[in-house]
C-alpha positions in Angstrom: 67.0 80.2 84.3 68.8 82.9 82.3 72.6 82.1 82.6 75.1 84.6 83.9 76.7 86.8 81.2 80.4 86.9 82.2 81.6 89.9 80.3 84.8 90.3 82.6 86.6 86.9 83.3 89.5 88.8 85.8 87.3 90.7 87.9 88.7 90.7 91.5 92.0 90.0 90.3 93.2 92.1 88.0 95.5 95.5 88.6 97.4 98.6 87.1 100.7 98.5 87.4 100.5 101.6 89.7 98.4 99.3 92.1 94.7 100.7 91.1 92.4 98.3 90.1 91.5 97.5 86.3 87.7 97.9 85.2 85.9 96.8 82.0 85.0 99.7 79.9 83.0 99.6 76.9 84.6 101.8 74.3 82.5 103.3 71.1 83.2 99.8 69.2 85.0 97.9 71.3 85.5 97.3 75.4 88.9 98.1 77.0 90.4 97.5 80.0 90.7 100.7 81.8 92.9 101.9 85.1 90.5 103.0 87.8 93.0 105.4 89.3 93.4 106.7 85.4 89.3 107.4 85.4 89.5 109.0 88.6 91.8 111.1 87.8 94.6 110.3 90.6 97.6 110.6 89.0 97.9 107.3 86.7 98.2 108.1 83.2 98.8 104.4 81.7 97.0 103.4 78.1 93.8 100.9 78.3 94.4 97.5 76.9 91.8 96.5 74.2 89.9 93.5 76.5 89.3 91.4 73.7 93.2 91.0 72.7 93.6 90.2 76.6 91.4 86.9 76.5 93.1 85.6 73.3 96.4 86.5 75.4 95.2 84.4 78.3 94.0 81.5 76.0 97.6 81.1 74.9 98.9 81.2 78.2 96.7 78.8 79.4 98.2 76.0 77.0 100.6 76.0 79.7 99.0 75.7 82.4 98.5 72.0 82.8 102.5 71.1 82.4 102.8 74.2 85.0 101.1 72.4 87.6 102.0 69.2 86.8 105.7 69.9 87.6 105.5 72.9 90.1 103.2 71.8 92.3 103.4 67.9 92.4 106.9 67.9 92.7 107.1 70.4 95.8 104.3 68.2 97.4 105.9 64.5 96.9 109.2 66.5 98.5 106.9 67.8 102.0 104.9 64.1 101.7 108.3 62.5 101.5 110.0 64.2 104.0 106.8 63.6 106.4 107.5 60.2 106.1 110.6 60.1 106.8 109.7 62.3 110.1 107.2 59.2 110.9 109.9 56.5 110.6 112.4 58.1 112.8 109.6 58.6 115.5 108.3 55.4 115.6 111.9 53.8 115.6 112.3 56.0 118.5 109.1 55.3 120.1 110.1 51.3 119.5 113.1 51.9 121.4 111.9 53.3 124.6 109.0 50.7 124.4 111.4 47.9 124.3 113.8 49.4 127.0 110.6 49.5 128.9 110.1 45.4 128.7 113.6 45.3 129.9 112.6 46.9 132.9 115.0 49.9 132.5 112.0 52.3 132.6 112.2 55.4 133.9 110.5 58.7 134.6 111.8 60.6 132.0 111.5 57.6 129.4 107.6 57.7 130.1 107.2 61.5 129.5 109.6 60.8 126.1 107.6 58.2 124.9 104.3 60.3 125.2 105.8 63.2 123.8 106.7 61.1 120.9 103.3 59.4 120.3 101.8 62.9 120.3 104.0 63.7 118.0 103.5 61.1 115.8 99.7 61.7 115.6 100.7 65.3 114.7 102.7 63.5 112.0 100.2 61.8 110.9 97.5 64.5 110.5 100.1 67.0 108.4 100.8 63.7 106.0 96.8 63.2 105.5 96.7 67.5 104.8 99.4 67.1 102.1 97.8 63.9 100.1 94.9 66.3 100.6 96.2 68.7 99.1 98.2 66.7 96.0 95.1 65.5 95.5 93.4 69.7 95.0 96.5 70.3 92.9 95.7 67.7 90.7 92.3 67.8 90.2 93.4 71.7 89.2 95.4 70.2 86.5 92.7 67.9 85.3 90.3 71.1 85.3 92.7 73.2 82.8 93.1 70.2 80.5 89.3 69.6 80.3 89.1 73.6 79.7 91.7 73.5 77.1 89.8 70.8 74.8 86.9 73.6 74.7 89.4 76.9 74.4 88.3 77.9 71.1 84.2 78.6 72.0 85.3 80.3 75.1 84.2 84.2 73.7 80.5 82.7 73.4 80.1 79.6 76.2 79.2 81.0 79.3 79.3 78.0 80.7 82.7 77.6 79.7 83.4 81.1 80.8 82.0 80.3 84.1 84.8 77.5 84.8 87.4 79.8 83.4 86.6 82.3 85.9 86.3 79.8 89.1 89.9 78.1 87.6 91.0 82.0 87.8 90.3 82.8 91.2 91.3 79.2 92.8 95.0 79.7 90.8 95.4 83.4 90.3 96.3 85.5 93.0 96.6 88.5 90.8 97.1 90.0 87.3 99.0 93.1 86.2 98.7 95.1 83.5 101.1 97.6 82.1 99.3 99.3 79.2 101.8 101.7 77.7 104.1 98.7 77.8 101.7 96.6 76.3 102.0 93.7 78.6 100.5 91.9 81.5 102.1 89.4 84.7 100.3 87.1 86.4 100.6 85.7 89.7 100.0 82.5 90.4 99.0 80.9 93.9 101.1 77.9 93.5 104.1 80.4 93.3 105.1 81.2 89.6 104.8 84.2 87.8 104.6 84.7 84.0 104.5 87.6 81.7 102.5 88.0 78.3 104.1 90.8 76.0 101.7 91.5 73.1 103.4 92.6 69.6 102.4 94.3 66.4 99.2 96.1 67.8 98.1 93.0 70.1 97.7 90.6 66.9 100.7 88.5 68.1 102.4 88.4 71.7 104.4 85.6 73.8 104.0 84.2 77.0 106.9 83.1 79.4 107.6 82.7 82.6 109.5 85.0 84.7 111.0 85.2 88.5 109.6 88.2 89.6 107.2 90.7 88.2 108.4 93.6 85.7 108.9 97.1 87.5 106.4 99.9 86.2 
């Protein structure tokens, strides 16, 4: 079976600046990466980005992606799993107490309806703690994804199947891209909560990636 050719590796997530979707164009030599609003005449009147200078852009980027998710998003987990925990102590303790007041006869109407509150909420507890080891566990099988990626960077223009992991990493950690063609650059959003910028120099042959706090205005 013929494999997919993936000519477009941000389809579904990428956008103008001016909030119009981007589309793949192919140019007389080369493609570009074209504001729809721009061809449909509504108004934008930004410059197309040449597509091939975007991947290379993205390929840099991506060297930091690993180290990115790494310490954003296994830190913020341990924090909520930590905090869980301690949520689980205190309720048990508290759960403890009643039961023992209970062997010392001291029970009481309102200790009974405490002390199933509590156990309810302990099973609550424990079902939000199994969600976030769950979902340390997604974050770092992401991480472990981008490094296996990274190793094979470099054939990335002619692997589709290559291209076809880029593209899945893309839409599991990208919530979107924008792209600012007169100003030569692009933002990305990422669904873990960080945001960086890729500024292209000297006619797209060199450009630097960082990461920013909020995205450029237009």
């Amino acid at each position: 079976m013929k494999s997919e050719n993936i000519r477009n590796l941000f389809s579904g997530v990428a956008y103008c600046v001016c909030g119009a979707k981007m589309s793949l164009i192919q140019g007389t030599i080369y493609p570009f990466y074209y504001c729809q609003g721009r061809l449909r005449g509504l108004g934008c009147t930004r410059h197309a980005l040449p597509y091939k200078a975007l991947e290379a852009a993205f390929k840099i980027l991506f060297l930091k992606v690993p180290a990115l998710l790494a310490s954003n998003t296994d830190n913020s987990t341990q924090a909520e799993l930590e905090a869980l925990q301690g949520k689980l102590i205190t309720t048990e303790t508290q759960i403890a107490n009643i039961t023992e007041a209970v062997k010392q006869g001291k029970a009481t109407g309102a200790l009974t309806i405490a002390q199933a509150e509590l156990e309810s909420e302990v099973e609550e507890i424990k079902a939000s703690i199994e969600q976030a080891q769950a979902k340390s566990g997604n974050y770092k099988t992401d991480e472990q994804q981008a490094k296996k990626i990274l190793a094979s960077l470099d054939s990335l223009a002619a692997d589709m199947g290559l291209r076809r992991q880029v593209r899945e990493w893309i839409f599991s950690n990208v919530e979107k891209m924008v792209f600012n063609g007169d100003k030569q650059q692009f933002a990305i959003q990422f669904r873990k909560g960080v945001r960086a910028l890729y500024q292209f120099k000297n006619k797209y042959t060199e450009g630097e990636a960082t990461f920013i706090p909020d995205f450029p205005k237009a």
